[in-house]
N, C-alpha and C positions, 0 to 999 in steps of 0.2 A: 504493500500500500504506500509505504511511504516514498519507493522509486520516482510511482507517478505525480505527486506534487513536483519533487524535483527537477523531474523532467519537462513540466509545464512550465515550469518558470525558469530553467534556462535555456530552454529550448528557443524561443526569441531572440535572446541576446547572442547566442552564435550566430543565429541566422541573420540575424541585423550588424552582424561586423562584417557577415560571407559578402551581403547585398552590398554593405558600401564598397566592398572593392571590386564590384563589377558594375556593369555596365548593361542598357537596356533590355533585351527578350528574357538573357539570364537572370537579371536582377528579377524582373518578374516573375518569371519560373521560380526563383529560389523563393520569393517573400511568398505566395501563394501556395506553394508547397506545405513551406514552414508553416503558418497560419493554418494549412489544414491538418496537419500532423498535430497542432496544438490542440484542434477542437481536437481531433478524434478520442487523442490523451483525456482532454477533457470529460467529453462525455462517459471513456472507459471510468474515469474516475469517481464522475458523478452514480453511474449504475452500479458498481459496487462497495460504493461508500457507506458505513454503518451510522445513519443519518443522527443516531443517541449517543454517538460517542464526539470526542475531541480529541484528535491522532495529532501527536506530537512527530512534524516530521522531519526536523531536523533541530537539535539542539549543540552549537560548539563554542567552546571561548573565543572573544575575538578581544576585548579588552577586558579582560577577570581582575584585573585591580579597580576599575572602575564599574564590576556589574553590567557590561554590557555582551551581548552575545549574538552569535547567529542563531537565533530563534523561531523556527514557522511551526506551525498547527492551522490546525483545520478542525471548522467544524459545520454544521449543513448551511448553517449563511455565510462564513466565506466561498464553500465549493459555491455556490447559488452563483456569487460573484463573478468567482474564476468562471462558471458555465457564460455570465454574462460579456467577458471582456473575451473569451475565446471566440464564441461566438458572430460577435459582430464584427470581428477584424477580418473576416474573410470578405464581409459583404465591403467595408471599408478599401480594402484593396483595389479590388476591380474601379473606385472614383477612381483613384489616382493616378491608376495607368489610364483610365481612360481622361484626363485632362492636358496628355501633352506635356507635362511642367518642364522645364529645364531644371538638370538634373536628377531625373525622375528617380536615379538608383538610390538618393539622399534622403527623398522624400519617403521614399518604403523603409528605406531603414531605420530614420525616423518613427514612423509609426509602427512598428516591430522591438525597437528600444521602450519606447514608451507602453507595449504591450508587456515588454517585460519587468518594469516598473511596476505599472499598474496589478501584475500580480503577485508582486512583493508587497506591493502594500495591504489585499485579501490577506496573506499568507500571513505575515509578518506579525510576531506574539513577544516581542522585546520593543521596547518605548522609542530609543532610539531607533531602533534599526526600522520602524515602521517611520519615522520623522526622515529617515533616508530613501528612503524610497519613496516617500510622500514629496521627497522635493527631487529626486531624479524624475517624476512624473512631471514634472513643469515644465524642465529642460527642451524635449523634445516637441510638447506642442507652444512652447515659446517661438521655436525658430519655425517652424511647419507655421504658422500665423506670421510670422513677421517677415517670411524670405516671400511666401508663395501666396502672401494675402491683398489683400485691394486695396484700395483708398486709403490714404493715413494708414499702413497698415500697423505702421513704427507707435506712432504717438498712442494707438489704440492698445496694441500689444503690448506696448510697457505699460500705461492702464492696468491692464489687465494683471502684469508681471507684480507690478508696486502692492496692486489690494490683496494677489495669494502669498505673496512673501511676507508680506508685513502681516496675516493672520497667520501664519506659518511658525512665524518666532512668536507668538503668545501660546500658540499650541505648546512650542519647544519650552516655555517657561511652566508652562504646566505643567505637561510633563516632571521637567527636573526638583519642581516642588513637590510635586508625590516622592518622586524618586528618592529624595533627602531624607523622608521617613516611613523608608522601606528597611527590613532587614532580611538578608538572603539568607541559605541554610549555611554558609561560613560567617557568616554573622555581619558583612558587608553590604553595601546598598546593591539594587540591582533595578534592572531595568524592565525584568521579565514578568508577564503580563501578571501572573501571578502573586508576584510580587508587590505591584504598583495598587491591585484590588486588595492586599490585605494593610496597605500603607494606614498607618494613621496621622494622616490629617488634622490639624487641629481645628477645631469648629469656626475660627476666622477667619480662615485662609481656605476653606472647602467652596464657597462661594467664587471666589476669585478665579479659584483653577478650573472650577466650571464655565466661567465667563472668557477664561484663556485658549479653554477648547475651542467654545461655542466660535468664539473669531474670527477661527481658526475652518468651520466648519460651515458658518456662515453663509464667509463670503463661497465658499467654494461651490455651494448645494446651487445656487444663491437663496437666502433668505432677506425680502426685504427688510429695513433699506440697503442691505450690503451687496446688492444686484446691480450697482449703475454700470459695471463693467459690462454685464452678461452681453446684454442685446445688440451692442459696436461691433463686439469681438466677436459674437455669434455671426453677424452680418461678415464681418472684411475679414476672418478668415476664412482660406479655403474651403470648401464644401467637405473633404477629408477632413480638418481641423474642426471644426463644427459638429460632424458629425462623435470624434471622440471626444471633447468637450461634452455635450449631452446626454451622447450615449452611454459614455462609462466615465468619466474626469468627475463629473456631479456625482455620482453614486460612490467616489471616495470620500465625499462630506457626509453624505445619509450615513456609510457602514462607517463612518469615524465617529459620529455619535451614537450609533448601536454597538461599537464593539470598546470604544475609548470615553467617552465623554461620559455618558450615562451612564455605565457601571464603576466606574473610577470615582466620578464626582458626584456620586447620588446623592451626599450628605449636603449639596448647594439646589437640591432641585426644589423643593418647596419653595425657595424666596425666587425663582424665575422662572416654574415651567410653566404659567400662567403668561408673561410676559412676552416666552418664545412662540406660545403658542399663540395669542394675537398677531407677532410677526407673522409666523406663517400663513395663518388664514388672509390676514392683509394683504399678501402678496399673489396666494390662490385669487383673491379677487380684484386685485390689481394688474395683476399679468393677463386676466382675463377680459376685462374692460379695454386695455390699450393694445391687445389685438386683433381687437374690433376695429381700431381705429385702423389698420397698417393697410397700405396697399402694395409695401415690399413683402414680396411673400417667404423669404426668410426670415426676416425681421419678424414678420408674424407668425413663425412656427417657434421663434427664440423667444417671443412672449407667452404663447401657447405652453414651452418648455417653463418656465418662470412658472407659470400658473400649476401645474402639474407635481413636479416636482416641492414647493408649500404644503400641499395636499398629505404629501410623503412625508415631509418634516413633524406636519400637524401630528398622523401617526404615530413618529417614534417617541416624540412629547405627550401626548398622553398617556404612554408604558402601560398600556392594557394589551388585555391577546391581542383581541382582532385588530387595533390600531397597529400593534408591531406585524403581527402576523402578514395584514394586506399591505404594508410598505415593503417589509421585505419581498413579497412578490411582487409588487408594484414598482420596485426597484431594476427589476428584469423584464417585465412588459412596457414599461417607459422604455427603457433602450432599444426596446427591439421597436416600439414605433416610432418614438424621434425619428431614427435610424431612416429608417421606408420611408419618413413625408422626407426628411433634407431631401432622400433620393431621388422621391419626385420633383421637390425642389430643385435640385441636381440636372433631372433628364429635359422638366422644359424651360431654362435658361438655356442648356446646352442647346435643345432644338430652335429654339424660340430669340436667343439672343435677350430675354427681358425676364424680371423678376415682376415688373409691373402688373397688379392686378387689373387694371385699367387696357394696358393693351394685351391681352389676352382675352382667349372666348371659341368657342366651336372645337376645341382640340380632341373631344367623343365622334365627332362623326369620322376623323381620319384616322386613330388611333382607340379603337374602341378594347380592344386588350388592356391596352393602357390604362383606360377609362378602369375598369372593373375590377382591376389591383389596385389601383387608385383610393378607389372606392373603401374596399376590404381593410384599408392602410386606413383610410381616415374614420372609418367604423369603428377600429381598436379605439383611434387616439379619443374620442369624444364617448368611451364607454357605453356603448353599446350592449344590451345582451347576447350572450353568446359570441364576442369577442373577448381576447384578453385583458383589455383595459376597463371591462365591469368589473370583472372578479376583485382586483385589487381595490378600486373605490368606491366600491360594496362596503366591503371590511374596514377599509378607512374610515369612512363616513359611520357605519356602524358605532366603529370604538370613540371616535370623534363624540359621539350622539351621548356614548356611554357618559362621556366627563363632562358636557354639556353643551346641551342641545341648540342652545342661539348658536354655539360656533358652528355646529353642525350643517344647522340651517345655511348658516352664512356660507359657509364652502363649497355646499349643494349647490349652489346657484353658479359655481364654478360650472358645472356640466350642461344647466342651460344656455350660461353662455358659450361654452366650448362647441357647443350643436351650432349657433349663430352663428360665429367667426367661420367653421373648417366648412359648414354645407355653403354659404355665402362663397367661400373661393370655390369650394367643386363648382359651382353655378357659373360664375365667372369666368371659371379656366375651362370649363368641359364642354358649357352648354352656350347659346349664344351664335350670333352669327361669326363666321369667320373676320380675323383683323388681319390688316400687314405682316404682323409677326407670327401669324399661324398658319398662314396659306398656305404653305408650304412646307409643313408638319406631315410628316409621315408615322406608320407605327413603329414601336418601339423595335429596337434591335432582338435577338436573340439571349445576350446577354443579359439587357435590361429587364428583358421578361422572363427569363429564370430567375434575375435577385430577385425581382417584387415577386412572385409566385412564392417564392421559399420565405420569403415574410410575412405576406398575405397568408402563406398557409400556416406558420406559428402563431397571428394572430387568433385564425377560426380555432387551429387547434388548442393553445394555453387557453382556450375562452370555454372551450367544451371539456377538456379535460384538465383543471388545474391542479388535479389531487398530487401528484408526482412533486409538485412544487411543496405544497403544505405538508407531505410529510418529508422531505429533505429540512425542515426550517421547525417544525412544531415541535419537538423534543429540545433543540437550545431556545427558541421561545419560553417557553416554561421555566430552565434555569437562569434567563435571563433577567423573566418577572421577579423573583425571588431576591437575585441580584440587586434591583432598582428599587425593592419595594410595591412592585406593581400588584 
């Protein structure tokens, strides 16, 4: 058991040293390869994973006078993870090569380094060595945003750089405040998660280090107000960029307050989970109203994201089952439909030359395959029955309801309006008479309609059968509540 983590999470970073020293078909061949050897790893690891336990799958000294170690475990919401960031990088790939970029063998390596981040940072059960790989994960979509991004891409991207680093070192002080009173089994501080949960804190300082997380997890999820970055950066970087930003980059702020903040800092949650959770619902209904307003249709799938993701936070803030329960799955049906709309985002700029809702219109009568994946894509995102995106904010809303009911209410009305914003653009981009920039719309390629097919059909499928997810996640659930008091 424990082979295959390892080999998940290094398996990227060979393959993203092989890519940068080559050059185009090959570079491709290798990153597509590697990325699907990863899923496969993956999923072998998710089917035989014993979903009650927590497998410790590598523990070694790396700095033992200071408590700090190579430490990963696993337990069913990080595999959950790992299924997420494996997962979408294959669909990921195929933009990139299909953008032309110069340099393209840079850009894959790129996003293959930062796969392999991103599942250090799931794995990762030592304080530091998760703060290491929480900021290797920035590295590579810093420069993937700033080399291969649009307008201002610079001034946006450091934006974007200044608000994650700067919540970054409030994490890192929280952290080493726990850390200072921890004692490990030689009787020295440590880093190890273990450790960090049995630390005592002293009751004036537990506040604090909750607020150092929260920062820290914030800006990253985004939680209003720490969102002004999101929507620029979502917009001027690349459609690659974007898509890992949403798809999995947000979901190391959720799992950092489900697997760090909350359990670590529970003795600070009384005086603030009230607080956070007004943020979040605020910005469920914030992000929701001012996608109403977009006629960049990126722009509006990046407030759409904003809105969704609150939803999620709202969840892991109220630390009841089903509020934790349907985040953690909601954490994995988000990405996989962010993922599908940027793509269709993606497919009619590429056709179309315009993000413009305004010149757009008639693109179902040329491209009617198109149309009907389309469709199935934007079914999930606005929760629909029988897609993947009810199940989770079902359960949301449920546990939300549980702790009270106005905020509940208030967040519901996220899904009325997410119905208005996403059927308004189908209307707009699908139905309608033909414009200048559609005339000459064809249907989709081959390729394009194998991804959206295999997205399209994860959505109907997690929507009909979601049980596979809740019992991967229901058993550390439970130790979780316990943990936090829930």
């Amino acid at each position: 058991m424990t082979t295959l983590p390892l080999l998940i999470l290094g398996l990227p970073l060979v393959v993203s040293v092989a890519v940068f020293l080559t050059k185009a078909k090959l570079a491709r061949l290798l990153a597509l390869l590697g990325a699907g050897l990863t899923l496969v790893l993956t999923v072998t690891l998710w089917l035989t994973f014993n979903a009650g336990s927590t497998v410790q799958v590598l523990s070694l000294p790396w700095v033992p006078a200071a408590g700090i170690g190579f430490s990963f475990a696993l337990d069913g919401p990080g595999v959950l993870m790992l299924l997420l960031t494996n997962l979408l990088i294959p669909f990921i790939l195929p933009v990139a090569c299909s953008q032309n970029a110069d340099k393209e063998s840079n850009l894959l390596g790129l996003i293959l380094a930062m796969q392999f981040a991103l599942n250090g940072v799931f794995m990762a059960w030592d304080g530091f060595l998760f703060y290491i790989f929480w900021e290797l994960a920035l590295i590579p979509i810093y420069f993937i945003a700033a080399i291969w991004g649009g307008e201002n891409r610079q001034r946006i991207t450091l934006k974007f750089f200044i608000y994650t680093f700067s919540g970054s070192l409030l994490m890192l002080l929280s952290i080493l405040t726990v850390y200072f009173f921890t004692q490990g089994t030689d009787g020295k501080h440590s880093f190890d998660w273990v450790a960090l949960m049995a630390a005592n804190v002293p009751p004036h300082l537990a506040p604090w280090v909750l607020l150092g997380f929260f920062a820290a997890f914030a800006v990253k999820i985004p939680i209003f107000p720490f969102h002004t970055w999101q929507p620029d950066t979502y917009t001027v970087a690349p459609t690659v960029g974007t898509m890992l930003l949403a798809g999995i980059m947000l979901k190391m702020g959720l799992f950092g307050v489900y697997r760090w903040m909350m359990p670590i800092a529970a003795e600070g949650l009384p005086l603030y989970r009230d607080l956070f959770l007004y943020l979040a619902v605020i910005g469920v209904l914030y992000g929701a109203v001012i996608a109403i307003q977009q006629d960049d249709l990126k722009r509006l799938v990046a407030y759409s994201s904003l809105s969704h993701v609150g939803l999620i936070a709202a969840g892991l803030f109220v630390g009841n089952e089903f509020g934790v329960q349907g985040a953690l799955v909601q954490m994995l049906n988000h990405g996989i439909n962010v993922v599908g709309m940027f793509y269709v985002v993606h497919w009619i700029e590429r056709r179309t030359g315009t993000r413009s809702l305004e010149a757009l219109g008639g693109l179902a009568a040329n491209a009617p395959q198109f149309a009907v994946l389309f469709m199935i894509i934007l079914l999930g995102s606005i929760a629909v029955p029988l897609t993947n995106g009810f199940v989770g904010e079902f359960l949301l809303l449920n546990g939300l309801f549980q702790y009270n009911g106005w905020l509940a209410t208030a967040a519901g009305l996220s899904i009325i309006f997410g119905a208005v914003y996403m059927l308004r653009v189908y209307q707009k981009v699908m139905y309608g008479n033909l414009k200048a920039a559609t005339a000459n719309v064809e249907e989709a390629g081959r390729l394009d309609l194998m991804l959206l097919s295999l997205i399209a059909a994860l959505v109907l499928v997690l929507g009909v059968f979601p049980q596979p997810l809740f019992n991967l996640t229901a058993d550390a659930v439970g130790k979780w509540l316990a943990l936090v008091g829930g």
